[in-house]
C-alpha positions in Angstrom: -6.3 8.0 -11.3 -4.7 11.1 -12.3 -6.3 14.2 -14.2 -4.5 16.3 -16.6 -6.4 19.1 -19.0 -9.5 16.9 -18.6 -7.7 13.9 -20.0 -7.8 10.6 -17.2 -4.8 8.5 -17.1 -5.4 5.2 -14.7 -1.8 5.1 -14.0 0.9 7.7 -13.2 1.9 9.8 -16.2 5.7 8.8 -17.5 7.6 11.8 -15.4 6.1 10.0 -12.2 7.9 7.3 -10.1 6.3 5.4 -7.7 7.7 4.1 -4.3 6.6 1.3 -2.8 6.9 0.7 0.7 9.3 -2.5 2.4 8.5 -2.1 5.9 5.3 -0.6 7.5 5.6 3.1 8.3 2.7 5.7 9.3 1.9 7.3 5.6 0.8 10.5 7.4 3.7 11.4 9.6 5.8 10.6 5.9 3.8 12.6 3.9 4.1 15.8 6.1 7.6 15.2 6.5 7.8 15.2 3.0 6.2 18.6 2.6 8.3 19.9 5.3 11.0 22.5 5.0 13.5 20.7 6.8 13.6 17.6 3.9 13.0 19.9 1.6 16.2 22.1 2.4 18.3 19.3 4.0 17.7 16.0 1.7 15.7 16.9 -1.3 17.9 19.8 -2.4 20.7 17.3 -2.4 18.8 15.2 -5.0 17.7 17.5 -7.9 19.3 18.1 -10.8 18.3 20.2 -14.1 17.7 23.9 -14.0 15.1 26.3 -14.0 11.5 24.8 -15.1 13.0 21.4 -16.1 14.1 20.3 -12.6 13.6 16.4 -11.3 14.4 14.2 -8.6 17.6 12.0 -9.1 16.2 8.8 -8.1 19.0 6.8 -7.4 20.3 10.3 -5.2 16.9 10.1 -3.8 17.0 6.8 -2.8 20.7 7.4 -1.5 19.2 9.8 1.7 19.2 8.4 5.1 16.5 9.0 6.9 15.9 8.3 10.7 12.9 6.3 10.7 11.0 7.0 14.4 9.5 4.2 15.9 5.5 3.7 14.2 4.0 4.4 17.7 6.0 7.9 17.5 5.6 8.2 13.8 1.6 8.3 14.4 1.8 10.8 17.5 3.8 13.5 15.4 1.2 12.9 12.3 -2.0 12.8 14.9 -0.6 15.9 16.4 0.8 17.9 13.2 -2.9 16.8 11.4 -4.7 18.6 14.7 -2.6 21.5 13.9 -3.3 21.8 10.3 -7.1 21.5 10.9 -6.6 24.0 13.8 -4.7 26.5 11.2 -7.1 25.6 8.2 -10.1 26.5 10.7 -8.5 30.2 11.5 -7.6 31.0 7.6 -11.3 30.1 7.0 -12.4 32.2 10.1 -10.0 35.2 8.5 -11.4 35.1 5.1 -14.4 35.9 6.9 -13.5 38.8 8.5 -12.5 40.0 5.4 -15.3 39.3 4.0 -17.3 41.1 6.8 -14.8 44.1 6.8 -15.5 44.4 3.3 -19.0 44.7 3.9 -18.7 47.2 6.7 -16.7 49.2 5.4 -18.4 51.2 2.6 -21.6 51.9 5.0 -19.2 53.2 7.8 -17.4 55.5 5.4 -20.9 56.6 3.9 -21.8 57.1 7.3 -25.1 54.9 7.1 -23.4 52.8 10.0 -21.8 54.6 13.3 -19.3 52.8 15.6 -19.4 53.4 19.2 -16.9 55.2 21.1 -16.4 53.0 23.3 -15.6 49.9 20.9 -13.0 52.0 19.0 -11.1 53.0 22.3 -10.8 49.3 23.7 -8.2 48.9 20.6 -6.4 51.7 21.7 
């Protein structure tokens, strides 16, 4: 189901098209290679046409693109090891928002001067 300014289609809106698979591939290891820069620069550049705002995929160009298909035991390595480093990267944006969100804390007590830092915690980033 698809949600548009709170209105619920059940099936893809018109601009959609959906592909259906004919042989059994590893829908994870496809669907970060289809985010990834190097299709997105290298095939899918190749298949859009329109400018500005009103761009869309040329399905018949889309369909045209070869693509080397790894075997599936492969296919599901890359996507088990590429998923590990999303959650790893996910983990560290989340544990830098809260720094921020500490820093932002700290900071107006330390300037105020209701907080002191030691000495010898500001020279170890020297």
């Amino acid at each position: 189901m698809y949600r548009k300014h709170s209105i619920l289609f059940t099936s893809p809106p018109p601009a959609y098209t959906v592909l259906r698979l004919k042989i059994e591939l590893n829908s994870n290891f496809y669907r970060l290679f289809f985010k990834s820069y190097i299709f997105i620069e290298k095939y899918l550049n190749l298949t859009v046409i329109g400018i500005r705002g009103g761009k869309q995929i040329s399905i018949p160009d889309f369909l045209s693109i070869k693509i080397l298909i790894p075997p599936l035991k492969k296919q599901k390595e890359i996507a088990d090891a590429l998923s590990i480093c999303q959650q790893e990267i996910d983990l560290l944006n989340q544990l830098a928002e809260k720094y921020k969100t500490q820093k932002r804390g700290l900071m107006p007590k330390i300037l105020a001067g209701e907080w002191r830092i030691k000495p010898e915690v500001v020279n170890q980033y020297e």
